[in-house]
C-alpha positions as CSV (number, residue, x, y, z in Angstrom):
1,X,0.0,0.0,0.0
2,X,1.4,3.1,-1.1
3,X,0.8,6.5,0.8
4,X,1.0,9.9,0.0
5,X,0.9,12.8,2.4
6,X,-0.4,16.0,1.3
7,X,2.3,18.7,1.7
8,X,-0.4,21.1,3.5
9,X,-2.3,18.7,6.0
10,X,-2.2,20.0,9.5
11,X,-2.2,23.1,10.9
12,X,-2.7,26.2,8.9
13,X,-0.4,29.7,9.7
14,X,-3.8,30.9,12.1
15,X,-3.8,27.7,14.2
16,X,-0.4,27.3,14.7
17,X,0.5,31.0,15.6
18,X,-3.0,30.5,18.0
19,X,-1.8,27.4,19.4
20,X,1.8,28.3,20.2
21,X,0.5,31.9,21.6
22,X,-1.5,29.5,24.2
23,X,1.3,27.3,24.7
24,X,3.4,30.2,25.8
25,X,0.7,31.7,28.2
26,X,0.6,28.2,29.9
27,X,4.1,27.6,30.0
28,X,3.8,31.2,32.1
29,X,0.8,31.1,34.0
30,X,1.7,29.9,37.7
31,X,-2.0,29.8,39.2
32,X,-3.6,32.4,37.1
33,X,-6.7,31.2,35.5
34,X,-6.2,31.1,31.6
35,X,-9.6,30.6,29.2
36,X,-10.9,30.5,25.6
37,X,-13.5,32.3,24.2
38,X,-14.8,29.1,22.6
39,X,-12.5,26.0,21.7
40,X,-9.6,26.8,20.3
41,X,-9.6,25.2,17.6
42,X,-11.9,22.5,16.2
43,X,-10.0,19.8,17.3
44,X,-11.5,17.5,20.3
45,X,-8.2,16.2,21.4
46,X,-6.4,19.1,21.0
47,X,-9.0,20.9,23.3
48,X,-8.7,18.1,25.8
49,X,-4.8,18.5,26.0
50,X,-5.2,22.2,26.5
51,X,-7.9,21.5,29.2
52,X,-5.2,18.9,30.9
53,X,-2.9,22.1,30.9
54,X,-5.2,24.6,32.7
55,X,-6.8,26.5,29.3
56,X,-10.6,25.9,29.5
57,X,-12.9,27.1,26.7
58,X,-16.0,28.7,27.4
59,X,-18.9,29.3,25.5
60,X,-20.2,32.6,27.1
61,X,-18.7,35.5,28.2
62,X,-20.8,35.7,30.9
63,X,-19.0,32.4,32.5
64,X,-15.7,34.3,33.3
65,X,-15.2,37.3,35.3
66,X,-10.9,37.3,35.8
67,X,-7.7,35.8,34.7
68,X,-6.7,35.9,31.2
69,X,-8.9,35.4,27.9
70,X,-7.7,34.2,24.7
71,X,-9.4,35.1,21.2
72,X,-9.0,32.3,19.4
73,X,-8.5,32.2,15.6
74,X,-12.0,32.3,14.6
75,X,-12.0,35.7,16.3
76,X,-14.8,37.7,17.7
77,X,-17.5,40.8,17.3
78,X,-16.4,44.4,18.6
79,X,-19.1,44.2,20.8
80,X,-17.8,41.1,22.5
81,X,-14.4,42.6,22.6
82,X,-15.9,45.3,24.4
83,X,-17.7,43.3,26.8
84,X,-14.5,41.4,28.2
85,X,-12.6,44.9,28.3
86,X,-15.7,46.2,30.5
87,X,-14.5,43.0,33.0
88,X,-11.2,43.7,33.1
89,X,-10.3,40.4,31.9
90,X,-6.5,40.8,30.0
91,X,-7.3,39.7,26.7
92,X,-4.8,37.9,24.2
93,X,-5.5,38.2,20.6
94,X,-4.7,35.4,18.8
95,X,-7.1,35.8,15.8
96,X,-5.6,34.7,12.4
97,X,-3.8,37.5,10.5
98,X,-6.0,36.4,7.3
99,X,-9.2,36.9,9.6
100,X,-8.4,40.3,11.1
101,X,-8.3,41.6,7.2
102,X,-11.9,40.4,6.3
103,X,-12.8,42.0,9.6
104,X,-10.8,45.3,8.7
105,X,-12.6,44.9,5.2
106,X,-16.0,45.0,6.5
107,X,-15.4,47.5,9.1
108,X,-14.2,49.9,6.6
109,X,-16.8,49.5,3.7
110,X,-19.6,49.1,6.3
111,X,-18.8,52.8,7.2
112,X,-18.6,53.3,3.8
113,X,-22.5,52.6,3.5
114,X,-22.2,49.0,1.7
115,X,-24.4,46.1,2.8
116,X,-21.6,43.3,3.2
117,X,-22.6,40.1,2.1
118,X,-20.3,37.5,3.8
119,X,-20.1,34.2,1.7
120,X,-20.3,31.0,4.5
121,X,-21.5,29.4,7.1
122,X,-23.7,31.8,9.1
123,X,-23.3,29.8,12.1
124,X,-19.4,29.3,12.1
125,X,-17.5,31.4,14.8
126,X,-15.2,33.5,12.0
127,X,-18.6,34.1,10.4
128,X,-20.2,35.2,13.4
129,X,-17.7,37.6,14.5
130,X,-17.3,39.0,11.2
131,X,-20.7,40.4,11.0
132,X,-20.5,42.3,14.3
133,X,-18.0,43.8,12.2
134,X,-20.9,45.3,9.6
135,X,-22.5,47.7,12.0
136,X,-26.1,45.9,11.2
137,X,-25.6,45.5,7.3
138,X,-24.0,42.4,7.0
139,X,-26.1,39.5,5.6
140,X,-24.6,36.0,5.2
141,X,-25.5,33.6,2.1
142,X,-24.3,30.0,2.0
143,X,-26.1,28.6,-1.3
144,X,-27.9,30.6,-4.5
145,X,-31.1,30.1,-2.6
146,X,-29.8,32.5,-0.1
147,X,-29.3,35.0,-2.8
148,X,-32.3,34.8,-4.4
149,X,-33.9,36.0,-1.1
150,X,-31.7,39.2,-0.6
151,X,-33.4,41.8,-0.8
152,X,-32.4,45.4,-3.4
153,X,-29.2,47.3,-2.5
154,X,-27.4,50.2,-3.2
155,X,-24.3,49.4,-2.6
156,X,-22.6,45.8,-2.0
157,X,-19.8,44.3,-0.7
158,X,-18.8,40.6,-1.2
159,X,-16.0,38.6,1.2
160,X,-15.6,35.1,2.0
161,X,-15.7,33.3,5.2
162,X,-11.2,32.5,5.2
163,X,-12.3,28.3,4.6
164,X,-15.0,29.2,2.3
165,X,-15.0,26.4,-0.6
166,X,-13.2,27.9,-3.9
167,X,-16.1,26.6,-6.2
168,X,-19.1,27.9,-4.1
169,X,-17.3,31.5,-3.5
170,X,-16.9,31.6,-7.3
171,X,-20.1,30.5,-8.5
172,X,-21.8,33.0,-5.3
173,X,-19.9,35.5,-6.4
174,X,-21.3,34.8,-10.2
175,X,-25.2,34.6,-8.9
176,X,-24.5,38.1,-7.0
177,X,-23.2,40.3,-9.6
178,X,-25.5,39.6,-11.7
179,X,-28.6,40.4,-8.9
180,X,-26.1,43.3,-8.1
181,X,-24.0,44.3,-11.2
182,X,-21.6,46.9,-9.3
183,X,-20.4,44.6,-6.8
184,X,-17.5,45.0,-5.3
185,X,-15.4,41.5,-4.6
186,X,-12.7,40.7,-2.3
187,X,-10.5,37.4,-2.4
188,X,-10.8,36.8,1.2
189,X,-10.4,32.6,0.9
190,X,-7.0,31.9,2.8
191,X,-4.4,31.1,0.2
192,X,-3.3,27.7,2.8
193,X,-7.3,26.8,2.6
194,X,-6.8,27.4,-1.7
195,X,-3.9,25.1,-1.5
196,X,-5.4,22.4,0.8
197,X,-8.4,22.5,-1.4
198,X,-6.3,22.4,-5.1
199,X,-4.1,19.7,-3.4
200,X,-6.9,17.4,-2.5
201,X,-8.3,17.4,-5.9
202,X,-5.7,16.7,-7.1
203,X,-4.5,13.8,-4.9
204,X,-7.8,12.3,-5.4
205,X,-7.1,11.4,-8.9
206,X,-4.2,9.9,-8.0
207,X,-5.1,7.9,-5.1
208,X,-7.3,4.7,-5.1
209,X,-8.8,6.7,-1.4
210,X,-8.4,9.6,0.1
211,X,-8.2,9.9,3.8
212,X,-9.1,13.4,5.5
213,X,-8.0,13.6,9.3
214,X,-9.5,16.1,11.4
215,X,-12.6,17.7,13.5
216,X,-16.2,16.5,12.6
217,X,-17.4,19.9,13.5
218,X,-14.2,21.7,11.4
219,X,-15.3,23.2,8.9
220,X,-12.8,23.5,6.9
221,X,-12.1,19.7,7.2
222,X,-15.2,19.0,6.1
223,X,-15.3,21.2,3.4
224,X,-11.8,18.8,2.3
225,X,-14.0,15.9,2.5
226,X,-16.6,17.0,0.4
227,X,-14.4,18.1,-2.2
228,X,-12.5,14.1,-2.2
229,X,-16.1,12.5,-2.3
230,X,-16.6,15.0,-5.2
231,X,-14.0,13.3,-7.4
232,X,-15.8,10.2,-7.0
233,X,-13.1,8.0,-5.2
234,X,-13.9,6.8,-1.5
235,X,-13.5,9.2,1.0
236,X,-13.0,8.2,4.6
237,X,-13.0,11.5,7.5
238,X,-11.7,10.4,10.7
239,X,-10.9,12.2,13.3
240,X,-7.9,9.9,14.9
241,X,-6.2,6.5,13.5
242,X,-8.7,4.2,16.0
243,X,-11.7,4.8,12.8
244,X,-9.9,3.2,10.3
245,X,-10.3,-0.2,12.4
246,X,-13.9,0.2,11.1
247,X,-13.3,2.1,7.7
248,X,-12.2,-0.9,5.5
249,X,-8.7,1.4,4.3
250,X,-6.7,-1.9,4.4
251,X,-7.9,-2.8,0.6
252,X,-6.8,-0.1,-1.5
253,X,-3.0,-0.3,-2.7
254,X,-2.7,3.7,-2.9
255,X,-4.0,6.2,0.2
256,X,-3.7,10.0,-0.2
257,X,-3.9,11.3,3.4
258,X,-5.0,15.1,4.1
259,X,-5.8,17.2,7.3
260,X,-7.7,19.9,8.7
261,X,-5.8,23.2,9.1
262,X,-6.7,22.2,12.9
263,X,-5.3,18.9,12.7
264,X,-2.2,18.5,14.9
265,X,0.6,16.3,13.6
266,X,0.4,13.7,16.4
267,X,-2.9,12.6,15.2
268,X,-1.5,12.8,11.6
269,X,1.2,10.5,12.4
270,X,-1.1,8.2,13.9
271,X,-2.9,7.8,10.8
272,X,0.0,7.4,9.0
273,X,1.5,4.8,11.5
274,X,-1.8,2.6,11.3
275,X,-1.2,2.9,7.2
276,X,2.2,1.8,6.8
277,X,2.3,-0.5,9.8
278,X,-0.6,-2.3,7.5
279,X,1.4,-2.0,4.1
280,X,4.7,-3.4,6.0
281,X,2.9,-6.5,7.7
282,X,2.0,-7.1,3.7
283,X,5.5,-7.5,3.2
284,X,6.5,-9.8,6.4
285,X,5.9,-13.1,4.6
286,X,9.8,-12.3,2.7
287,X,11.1,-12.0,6.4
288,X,9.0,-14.4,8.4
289,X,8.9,-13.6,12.5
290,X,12.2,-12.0,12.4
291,X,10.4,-8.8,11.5
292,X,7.5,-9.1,14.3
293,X,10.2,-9.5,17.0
294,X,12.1,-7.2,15.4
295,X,9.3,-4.5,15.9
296,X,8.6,-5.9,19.5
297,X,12.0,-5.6,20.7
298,X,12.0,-1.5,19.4
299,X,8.4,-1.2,21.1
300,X,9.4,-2.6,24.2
301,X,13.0,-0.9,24.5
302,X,15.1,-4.0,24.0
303,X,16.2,-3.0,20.7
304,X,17.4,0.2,22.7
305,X,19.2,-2.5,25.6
306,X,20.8,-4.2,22.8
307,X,22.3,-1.0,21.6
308,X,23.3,-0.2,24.9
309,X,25.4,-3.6,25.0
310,X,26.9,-2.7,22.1
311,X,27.9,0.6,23.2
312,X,29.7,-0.9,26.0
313,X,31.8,-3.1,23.8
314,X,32.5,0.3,21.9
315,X,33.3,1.6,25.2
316,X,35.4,-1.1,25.8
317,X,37.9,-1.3,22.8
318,X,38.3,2.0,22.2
319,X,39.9,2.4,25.3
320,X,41.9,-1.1,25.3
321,X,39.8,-2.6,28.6
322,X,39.5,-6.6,29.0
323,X,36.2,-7.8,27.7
324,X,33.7,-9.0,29.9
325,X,30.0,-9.9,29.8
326,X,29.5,-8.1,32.9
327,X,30.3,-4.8,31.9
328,X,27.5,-5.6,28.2
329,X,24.7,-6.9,30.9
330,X,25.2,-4.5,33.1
331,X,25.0,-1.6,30.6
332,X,21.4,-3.2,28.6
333,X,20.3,-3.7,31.9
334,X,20.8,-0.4,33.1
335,X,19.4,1.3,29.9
336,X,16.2,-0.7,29.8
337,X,15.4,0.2,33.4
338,X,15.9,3.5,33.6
339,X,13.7,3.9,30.1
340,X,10.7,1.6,30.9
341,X,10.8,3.0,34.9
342,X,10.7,6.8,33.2
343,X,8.7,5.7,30.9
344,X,6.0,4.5,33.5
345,X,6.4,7.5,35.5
346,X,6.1,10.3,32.9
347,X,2.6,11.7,33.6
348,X,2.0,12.4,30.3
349,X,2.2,8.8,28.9
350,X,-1.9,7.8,27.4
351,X,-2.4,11.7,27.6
352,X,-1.3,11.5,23.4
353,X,-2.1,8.2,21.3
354,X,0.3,9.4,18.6
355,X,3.3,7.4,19.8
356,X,3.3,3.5,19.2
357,X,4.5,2.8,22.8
358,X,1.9,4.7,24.8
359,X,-0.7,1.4,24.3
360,X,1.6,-1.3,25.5
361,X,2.7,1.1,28.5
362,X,-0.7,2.2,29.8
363,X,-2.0,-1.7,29.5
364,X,0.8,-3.2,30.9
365,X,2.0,-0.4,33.3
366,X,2.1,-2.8,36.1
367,X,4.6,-5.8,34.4
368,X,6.7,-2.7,33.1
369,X,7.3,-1.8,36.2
370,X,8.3,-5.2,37.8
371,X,10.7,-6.3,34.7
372,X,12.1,-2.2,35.1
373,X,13.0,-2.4,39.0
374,X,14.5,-6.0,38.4
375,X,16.7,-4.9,35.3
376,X,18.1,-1.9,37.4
377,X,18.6,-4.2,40.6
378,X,20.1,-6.6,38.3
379,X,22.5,-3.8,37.2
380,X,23.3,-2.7,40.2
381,X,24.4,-6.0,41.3
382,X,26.5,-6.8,38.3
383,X,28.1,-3.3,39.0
384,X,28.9,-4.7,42.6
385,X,30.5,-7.7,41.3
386,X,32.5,-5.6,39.2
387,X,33.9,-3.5,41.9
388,X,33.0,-0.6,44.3
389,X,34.1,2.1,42.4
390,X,31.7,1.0,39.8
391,X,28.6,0.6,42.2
392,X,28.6,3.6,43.4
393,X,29.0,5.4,40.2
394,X,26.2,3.1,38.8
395,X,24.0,3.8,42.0
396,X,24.6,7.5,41.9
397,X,23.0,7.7,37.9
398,X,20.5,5.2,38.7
399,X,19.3,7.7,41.8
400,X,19.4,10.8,39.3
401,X,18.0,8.4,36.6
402,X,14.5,7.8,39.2
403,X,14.7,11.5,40.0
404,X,14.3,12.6,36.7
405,X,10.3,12.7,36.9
406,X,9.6,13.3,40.6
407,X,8.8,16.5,42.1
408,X,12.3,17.5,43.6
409,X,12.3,21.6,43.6
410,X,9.6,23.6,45.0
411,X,6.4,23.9,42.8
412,X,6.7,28.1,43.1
413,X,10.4,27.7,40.7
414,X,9.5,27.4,37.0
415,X,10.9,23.5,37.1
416,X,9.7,21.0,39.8
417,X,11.8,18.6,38.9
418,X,14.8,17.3,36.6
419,X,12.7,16.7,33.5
420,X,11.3,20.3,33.4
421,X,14.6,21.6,32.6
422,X,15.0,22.8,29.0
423,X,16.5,19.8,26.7
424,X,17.3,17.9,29.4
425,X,15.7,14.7,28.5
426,X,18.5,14.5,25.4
427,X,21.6,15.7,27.2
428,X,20.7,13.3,30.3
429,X,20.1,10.4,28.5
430,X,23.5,10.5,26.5
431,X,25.3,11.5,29.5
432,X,24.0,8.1,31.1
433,X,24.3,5.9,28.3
434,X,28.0,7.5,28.1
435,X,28.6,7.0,32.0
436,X,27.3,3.4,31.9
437,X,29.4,2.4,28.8
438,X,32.8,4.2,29.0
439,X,33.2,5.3,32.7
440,X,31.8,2.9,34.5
441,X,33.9,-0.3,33.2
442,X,37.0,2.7,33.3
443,X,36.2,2.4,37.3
444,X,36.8,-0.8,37.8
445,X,40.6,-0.6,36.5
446,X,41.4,3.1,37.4
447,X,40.1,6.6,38.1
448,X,42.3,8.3,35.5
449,X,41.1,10.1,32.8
450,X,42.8,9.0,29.9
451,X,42.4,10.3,26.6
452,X,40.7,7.1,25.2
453,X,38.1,7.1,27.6
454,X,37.4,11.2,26.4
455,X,37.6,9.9,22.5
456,X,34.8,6.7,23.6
457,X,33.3,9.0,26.0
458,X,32.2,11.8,23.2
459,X,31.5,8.9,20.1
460,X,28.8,7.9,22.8
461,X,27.8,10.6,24.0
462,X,27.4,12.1,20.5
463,X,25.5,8.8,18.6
464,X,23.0,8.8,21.7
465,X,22.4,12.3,21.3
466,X,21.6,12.5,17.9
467,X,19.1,9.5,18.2
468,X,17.3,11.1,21.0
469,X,17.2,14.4,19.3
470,X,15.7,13.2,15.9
471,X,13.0,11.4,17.9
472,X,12.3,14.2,19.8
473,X,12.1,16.0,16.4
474,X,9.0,13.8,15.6
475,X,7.6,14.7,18.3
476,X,7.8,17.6,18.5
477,X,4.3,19.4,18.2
478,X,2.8,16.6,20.8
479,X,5.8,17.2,22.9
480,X,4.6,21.3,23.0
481,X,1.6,20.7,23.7
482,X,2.5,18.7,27.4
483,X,5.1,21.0,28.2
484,X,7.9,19.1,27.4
485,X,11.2,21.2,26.7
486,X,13.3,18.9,24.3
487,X,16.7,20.3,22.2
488,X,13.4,20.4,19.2
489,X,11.3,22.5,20.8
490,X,13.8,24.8,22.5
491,X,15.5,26.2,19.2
492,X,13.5,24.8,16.4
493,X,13.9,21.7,13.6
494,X,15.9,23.3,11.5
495,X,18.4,24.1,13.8
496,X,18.3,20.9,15.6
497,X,19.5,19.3,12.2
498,X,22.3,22.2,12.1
499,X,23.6,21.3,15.8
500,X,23.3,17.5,15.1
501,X,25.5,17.9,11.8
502,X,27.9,20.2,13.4
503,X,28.3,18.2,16.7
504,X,28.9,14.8,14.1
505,X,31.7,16.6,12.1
506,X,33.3,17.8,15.3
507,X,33.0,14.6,16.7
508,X,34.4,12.6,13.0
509,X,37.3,15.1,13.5
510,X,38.5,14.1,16.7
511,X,38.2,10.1,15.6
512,X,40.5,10.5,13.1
513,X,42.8,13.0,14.9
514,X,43.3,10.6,18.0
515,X,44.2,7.8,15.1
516,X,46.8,10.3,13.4
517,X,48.7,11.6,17.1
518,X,48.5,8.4,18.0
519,X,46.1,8.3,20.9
520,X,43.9,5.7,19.6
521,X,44.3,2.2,17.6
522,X,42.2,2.3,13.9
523,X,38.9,1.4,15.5
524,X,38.3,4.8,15.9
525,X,38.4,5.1,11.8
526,X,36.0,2.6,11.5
527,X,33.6,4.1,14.1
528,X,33.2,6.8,11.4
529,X,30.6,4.4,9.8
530,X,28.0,5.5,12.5
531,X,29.3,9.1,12.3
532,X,28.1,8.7,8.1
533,X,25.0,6.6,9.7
534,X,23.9,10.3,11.7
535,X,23.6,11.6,8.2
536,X,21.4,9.1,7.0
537,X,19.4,9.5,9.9
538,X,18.9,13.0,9.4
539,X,17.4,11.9,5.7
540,X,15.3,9.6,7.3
541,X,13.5,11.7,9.5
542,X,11.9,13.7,6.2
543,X,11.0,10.4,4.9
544,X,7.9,10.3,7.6
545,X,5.2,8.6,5.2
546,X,7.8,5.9,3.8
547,X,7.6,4.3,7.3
548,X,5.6,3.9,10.4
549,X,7.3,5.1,13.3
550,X,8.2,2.3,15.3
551,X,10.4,1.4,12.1
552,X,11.9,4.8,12.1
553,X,12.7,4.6,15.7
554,X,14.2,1.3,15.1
555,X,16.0,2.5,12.1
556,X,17.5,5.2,14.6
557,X,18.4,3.1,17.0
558,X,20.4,0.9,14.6
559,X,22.9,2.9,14.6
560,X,24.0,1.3,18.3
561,X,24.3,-2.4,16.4
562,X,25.9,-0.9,13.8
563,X,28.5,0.9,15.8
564,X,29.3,-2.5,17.8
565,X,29.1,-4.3,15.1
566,X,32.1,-2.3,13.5
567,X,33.8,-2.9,16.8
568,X,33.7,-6.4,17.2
569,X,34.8,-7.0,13.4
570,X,37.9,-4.8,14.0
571,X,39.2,-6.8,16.9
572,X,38.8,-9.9,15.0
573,X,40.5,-9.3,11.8
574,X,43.4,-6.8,14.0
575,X,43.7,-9.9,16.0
């Protein structure tokens, strides 16, 4: 099954700038109360996230009488501005751009002495709060019926609600001018909602079925919906991945996907997930189970233990230690635990069905916990065994580790606890993965710093960083909207790429320097393989629709194998 992601589904310029204007008043609010005039957007879960983060909507204005009130996008009637000013509420305007110049259009020709006729839905939001715009000569039509029922005028003015249907506007604007042949027109139909609507027509013809992801009571989703079914191919609207279990998608061979402008990715990504997970369980037959455990092992964080076990061998030759088991077992062990045990404890997990782990945690919360305390125990022992400098090393992470999403700083500071901090999550977990592969078997033969424990120390530190980062890249939008502060979020995607890229060079740089002053054996060279991996990585993660995401997150995490793997062959053809 083939599938192809329109390049505008999700949220429009409006929404977004709406949503992350919210965002930033939550991060910000302490124990102010923060509301909505009205859902945000028309987006059920999105709505409920906000909710879970202290924004409430409300449908009146007579419900709220202090804190802060947000416009939202739709935007609202100078009367009803007035009304919330008269409160003293502080009011946040986060209308859309595109909707505060219809409204500026109307104000001006209403003045003017036109009767503005608003092309929509008369009982949409934007559409309400454009006619309190008109000063009592606004009229809304929806349909040439409508038109045929106006009544004589003078003078007229024509606008669009901003999601008004490309087709209708024209053929309204066609029936009006010639009731009313000095019409004046404006192209008030958001260019992102033109492009949305051109793209789906197009993708329709091209696809076997079109699926449109977003709000039953969105509009402008809708209006997308209409327009697929209009083509003639099989058009499914959904609002998150858990309707196509009932929508029959599995037996077309080529799926268009579009979205809402008040569609968050998350949800998009879920669709996409269910798709591809579907098309790739097609192909399992060529690989038999290998592939299903494959994909269990990355669900489940084994696939991530594994890599951490060969990491440790990394760790090991690079800095000419002895081999032993202990130090691989005690490293997987480690990393599982402290990822399932955070895992469990992050309050947010179930809050956002877009990632593929948040099922099998919430169900089996209580095993994940049991297998996650034994794994760490287990560590810790092995640690013991190994010696006390590396016990109490291991202990000391693994307390910092079970910190990380507890409550440790007062709740009046910004940050409660370790977690809060911004990009934390992706510096701590490559410092640990570092500590627990490089230091910690160091410990057990000496407390010197040597410079092939700083060379293994940084190739770690750096291969673990990237992978973390470029998850936390696809995550990014669900990762705003709990309040999580990851490297992504903090400075943007595109940068995030530019840091990761930099950091690799710097790090592929000191490899081969440490080979040519002599500091390190030729392993180093051939640990370049996973710095030319990062690259391909980075590719990857703009290849969303070619794979689901557990796949991507296994492809990711690869990188760990591939980087022992390169280890293991060197010491046995130098050997």
């Amino acid at each position: 099954m083939g599938v192809k992601l329109a390049e505008t589904a999700g949220f429009c310029m409006g929404v977004k700038r709406a949503v992350d204007i919210v965002l930033d008043v939550a991060h910000d609010k302490g124990d102010q109360k923060i509301y909505t005039y009205g859902p945000l957007i028309h987006n059920p879960q999105t709505v409920e996230l906000l909710e879970k983060r202290g924004v409430i909507p409300v449908e009146s204005i007579d419900d709220v009488h202090e804190g802060t009130i947000i416009i939202r996008a739709h935007g609202i009637s100078l009367d009803e501005r007035q009304k919330l000013k008269e409160k003293g509420m502080k009011i946040i305007d986060a209308t859309c751009p595109k909707v505060a110049r219809v409204q500026s259009i109307i104000k001006k020709h209403a003045s003017q002495g036109y009767t503005v006729i608003i092309a929509g839905d008369k009982d949409h939001p934007e559409v309400v709060g454009l006619l309190g715009y008109a000063q009592g000569r606004g009229v809304v039509v929806s349909d040439g019926d409508d038109i045929d029922r106006l009544s004589d005028f003078d003078k007229v003015c024509v606008v669009a609600q901003t999601t008004q249907n490309i087709k209708e506007y024209e053929e309204i604007i066609r029936r009006i001018k010639k009731k009313y042949p000095t019409t004046i027109v404006f192209d008030t139909v958001c260019d992102s909602t033109e492009k949305r609507q051109t793209e789906i027509r197009t993708l329709a013809h091209e696809m076997d079925a079109m699926v449109v992801v977003g709000g039953k009571n969105s509009a402008n989703t809708r209006r997308l919906a209409e327009i697929s079914r209009e083509s003639g191919i099989p058009t499914f609207h959904i609002e998150t991945a858990d309707e196509l279990k009932q929508a029959q998608i599995n037996g077309y061979n080529n799926v268009g996907i579009s979205a809402g402008a008040s569609t968050p990715n998350w949800i998009i990504d879920g669709v996409i997930d269910y798709i591809a997970q579907y098309r790739e369980e097609k192909g399992q037959k060529r690989v038999g189970s290998l592939y299903k455990l494959w994909l269990f092992t990355v669900k489940t964080d084994i696939y991530s233990s594994i890599g951490a076990g060969c990491l440790s061998l990394v760790g090991t030759f690079v800095q000419g230690l002895s081999f032993t088991i202990f130090n691989v077992l005690m490293a997987s062990s480690y990393v599982f635990a402290m990822h399932t045990i955070n895992r469990v404890q992050d309050k947010y997990v179930g809050r956002i069905r877009g990632s593929f782990r948040e099922e099998t945690y919430v169900r089996y919360k209580k095993v994940f916990v049991a297998v996650g305390v034994s794994s760490l125990l287990l560590s810790l022992v092995l640690a013991f065994i190994s010696g006390v400098a590396p016990f109490l090393l291991l202990l000391f992470i693994s307390v910092l580790g079970m910190f990380y999403n507890i409550e440790v700083f007062p709740r009046s500071w910004r940050f409660t606890k370790l977690g809060d901090l911004p990009g934390s999550k992706t510096v701590f977990v490559a410092l640990a993965w570092a500590i627990v592969t490089v230091v910690v078997p160091q410990s057990r033969v000496s407390l010197v710093i040597t410079p092939e424990m700083v060379t293994a120390f940084l190739f770690i530190f750096t291969v673990v960083f990237v992978k973390s980062s470029l998850s936390d890249m696809l995550e990014i939008q669900s990762d705003r909207f709990v309040g999580r502060e990851t490297i992504p979020v903090v400075i943007g995607e595109k940068k995030t790429k530019e840091l990761l890229i930099i950091i690799s060079l710097i790090v592929g740089m000191i490899l081969v320097a440490s080979v040519v002053a002599g500091y390190a054996s030729p392993l180093n060279i051939v640990l370049l393989i996973s710095i030319f991996y990062v690259w391909i990585c980075i590719k990857l993660c703009d290849m969303r629709t070619q794979f689901s995401s557990i796949v991507l997150e296994g492809l990711l995490e690869t990188n760990f194998i591939i980087a022992g793997l390169g280890g293991c062959l060197w010491v046995i053809f130098s050997t």
